[in-house]
Each structure stands twice: as structure tokens, then as C-alpha cells.
C-alpha positions, 0 to 999 in steps of 0.5 A: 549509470543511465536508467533507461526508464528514468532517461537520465544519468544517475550514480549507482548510489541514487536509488531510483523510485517509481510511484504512482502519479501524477505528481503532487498525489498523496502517493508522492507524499508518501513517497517523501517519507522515505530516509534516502528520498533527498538523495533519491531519483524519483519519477511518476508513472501512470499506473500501478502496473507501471510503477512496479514493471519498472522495479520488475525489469530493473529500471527502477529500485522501488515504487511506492504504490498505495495498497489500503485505504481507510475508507475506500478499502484495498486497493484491488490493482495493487493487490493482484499485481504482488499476487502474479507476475515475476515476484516482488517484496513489500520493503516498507509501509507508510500512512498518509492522513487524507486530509484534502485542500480545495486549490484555486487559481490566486485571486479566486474566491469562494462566490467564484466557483461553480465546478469541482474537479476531482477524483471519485474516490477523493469526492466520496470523502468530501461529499458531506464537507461540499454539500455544506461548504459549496452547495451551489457547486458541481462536482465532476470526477477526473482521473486522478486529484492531481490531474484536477489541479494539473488542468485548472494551473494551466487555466483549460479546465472547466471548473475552477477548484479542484479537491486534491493533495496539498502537495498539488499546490506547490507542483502547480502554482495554486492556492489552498482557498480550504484546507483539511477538509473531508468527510473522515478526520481519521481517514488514512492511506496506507502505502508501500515500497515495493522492490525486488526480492532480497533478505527481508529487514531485520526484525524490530518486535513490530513487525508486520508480513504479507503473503498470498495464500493459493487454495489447491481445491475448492472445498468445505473448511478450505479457509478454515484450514487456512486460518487454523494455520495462525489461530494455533500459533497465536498469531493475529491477521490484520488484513484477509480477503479473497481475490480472483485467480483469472483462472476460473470462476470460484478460484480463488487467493486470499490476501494476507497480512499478520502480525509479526516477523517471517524470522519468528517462530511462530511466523516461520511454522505458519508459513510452513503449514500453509506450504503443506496444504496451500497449491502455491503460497507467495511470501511478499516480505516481512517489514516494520509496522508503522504504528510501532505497536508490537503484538501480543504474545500468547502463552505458548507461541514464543520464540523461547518456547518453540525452540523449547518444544523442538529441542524436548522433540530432539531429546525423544527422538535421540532416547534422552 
């Protein structure tokens, strides 16, 4: 079939995924991850917003967009376009270590270079490594570290490196003159495959969900309402922060992810109390971790154990 977005033909077993470039960002690295990307159609787009409107209108099966960093925090477009607009799920989440390499033109060395190109984010995790490296050199911020690159290959940039994704340096014809630099060696990029709604994977045991919980009302314990929906199953949040409704000042939706599976019980009568007090509650997939670490099960919280108290109801209910 033909992919209007793509502008390319495709067979219907090619998936096709959107993601965030330009190319040769760590969002394409991540995008690498993926089990099916050998057989995939993959193409950039501008913008978050862009990348998941694809999936949205059905021109693209995924997009891979970032959502956390370890360093820089939430990605805020990220997370209100899951919060609004035609629903979507999160699939699957990926790391990418941010471990940048400083590209230069072949036969350029280190004396040669007076300007840095890069993105803000991308120069405030290198700061400290630049002052110490290239103290002599400016650093000017561009769109994005790919477009760093992209302008410093077709030699009309101004600067002559540029601080991106190693993987810039096989899409532009550059050469690493330093990698692994930063300011952060643990420093990570969480991303993740969008698609539309469908049944979540099954569960592994390491599992992992995002929501958006709606308040009804601005009022004393609003938030307490809501986390006393986890604290009472046991469950454990990874993730919480609020983020403007755009409809009024002080609204406000929080943004949720939590250890386990929308399959577990104690998952399931979470979401079901959430329902019960919240004015909306967006369900944005359940998904395998990916660190693999399983969450620890309080006493009292486990599947056994709910389906126990249940039937022990059922029995009172019946006279047993």
C-alpha cells in the first residue's frame, strides 16, 4: 500500500515509524532498538507533535518520541500531547545512554576550532567537559545537535564542530575528534513507541503503566485522594508531576507512571478508584520496563490475595 505521509510504497507487513529528527539524533538510536526496525520504514518529522499526528491520522504505526531525561526531566511537549487530543498508547520504552561525541569536518583538528554548535540541552550537559577541553571555544546553540552536524557536512555553518549523537557522524560523513564526552556519565534518555489504541502487551512481571489523572475540583487533599489510590494497594509510582489543563489557571492533570500491569489486580482496583473520584482519567498503556526490575509485592496486594478477599465477599454476600 502507499503511505501518504511516507510518499512511498510499502507492503502491508512494513511497519512504518514516525520519530523525532532530524536524522542522526538520539532519538534514531532509539528508534534502532526496535525488534522489526531492519524491516521497518522509518522517516523523521519536525516535531513531537508531528511525529505522533502521523500515528493519530494513520499515516504512520508508531513514533518513537523522547519523554525523560535523566538530567534535563520530562519532556513537557511529549507529555501533554498523551494528555490531549485523539487517544494514543505507549507500547514500549527504551534508554539511550547521552554520551555525546564532538564531530568535525575530516582533517580538522583541535587548534582548528573556535565555535561549537549544538543544542541547549545537549550544552548543558557538556558545559563543565568544554570548559576544560576547549576553554578557548564559543559555544552557539542550534535547533537541535543533528542540525549542528547537518550544517557543519555541508561546510555553510559557522563553527567548526559540532556536539551531537555519534550516530550523526555516519548520516553526515563527519568525524568523532572526542567521544563519550559529558558532564553526566549515568546520564539517560528514556523514549518511547507510541501507537494507537489496541490491547496492551501482555504482562512480564516488569512491567510498567502510564496514565493522566484529571482532578474534578481544586480542593484541600485533591492530590492525596489520589496517591492514597496506590498507597492502599501497595503500588509504587515512578513518575508524578503536574501539568496545566490550558483551561484555567490552577487546573491542573498529573502525569503518572507506576510499577506494574493494568492486568494486575492491584493495578486494575487503582484505576478503578481513580475513575471514581477523578473528572477524566486517560489510560496511556501498560508496557514492559526497561531495566527488567520487578516490583516488590507488599503483603496483602497480590493477585492471589484480591481474588481471595473477592471470592470471601462473594461467600458473604450469597449467606456461605
Amino acid at each position: 500500500m502507499a503511505g501518504s505521509w511516507f510518499n512511498v510504497a510499502v507492503s502491508d507487513e512494513s511497519p512504518r515509524y514516525a520519530y523525532l529528527g532530524p536524522e542522526g539524533t538520539f532519538t534514531e538510536q532509539a528508534l534502532r532498538a526496535l525488534p522489526d526496525y531492519q524491516g521497518a520504514t522509518v522517516r523523521p518529522a519536525a516535531t513531537v507533535t508531528l511525529a505522533l499526528d502521523a500515528v493519530r491520522t494513520g499515516d504512520a504505526d508508531g513514533a518513537v518520541v523522547p519523554i525523560e531525561n535523566s538530567v534535563e526531566g520530562s519532556v513537557p511537549v511529549t507529555l501533554d500531547e498523551l494528555a490531549t487530543g485523539d487517544p494514543l498508547r505507549i507500547a514500549r520504552e527504551m534508554t539511550v545512554p547521552v554520551a555525546f561525541s564532538l564531530l568535525v569536518r575530516p582533517g580538522t583538528v583541535v587548534a582548528d576550532i573556535k565555535r561549537i554548535a549544538t543544542h541547549p540541552h545537549a550544552a548543558a550537559q557538556t558545559r563543565k567537559w568544554c570548559a576544560v577541553e576547549l576553554p578557548e571555544a564559543e559555544v552557539v546553540h542550534t535547533t537541535s545537535t543533528a542540525a549542528a552536524s547537518a550544517a557543519l557536512a555541508d561546510d555553510t555553518a559557522a563553527w567548526e564542530a559540532a556536539i551531537s549523537a555519534p550516530l550523526a557522524a555516519e548520516h553526515y560523513g563527519l568525524e568523532a575528534l572526542f567521544s563519550g564526552i559529558g558532564d553526566n556519565e549515568e546520564a539517560q534518555t528514556r523514549f518511547v513507541l507510541v501507537t494507537r489504541p489496541g490491547t496492551p502487551p501482555p504482562r512480564t512481571g516488569a512491567d510498567k503503566t502510564s496514565l493522566v489523572a484529571f482532578m474534578r475540583e481544586d480542593h484541600p487533599g485533591a492530590l492525596l485522594e489520589i496517591l492514597e489510590q496506590f498507597t492502599s494497594r501497595g503500588i509504587n509510582l515512578t513518575r508524578i508531576e503536574s501539568r496545566p489543563t490550558g483551561a484555567a489557571l490552577g487546573n491542573y492533570c498529573f502525569s503518572i507512571d507506576l510499577e506494574g500491569h493494568v492486568e494486575d489486580s492491584r493495578v486494575g482496583e487503582a484505576l478503578m478508584g481513580l475513575r471514581r473520584i477523578c473528572a477524566d482519567v486517560r489510560f496511556l498503556g501498560s508496557y514492559e520496563r526497561h531495566d527488567g526490575i520487578s516490583p516488590t509485592i507488599r503483603p496483602g496486594t497480590s493477585d492471589q490475595e484480591f481474588n481471595a478477599a473477592s471470592a470471601w465477599l462473594t461467600r458473604l454476600r450469597e449467606g456461605r
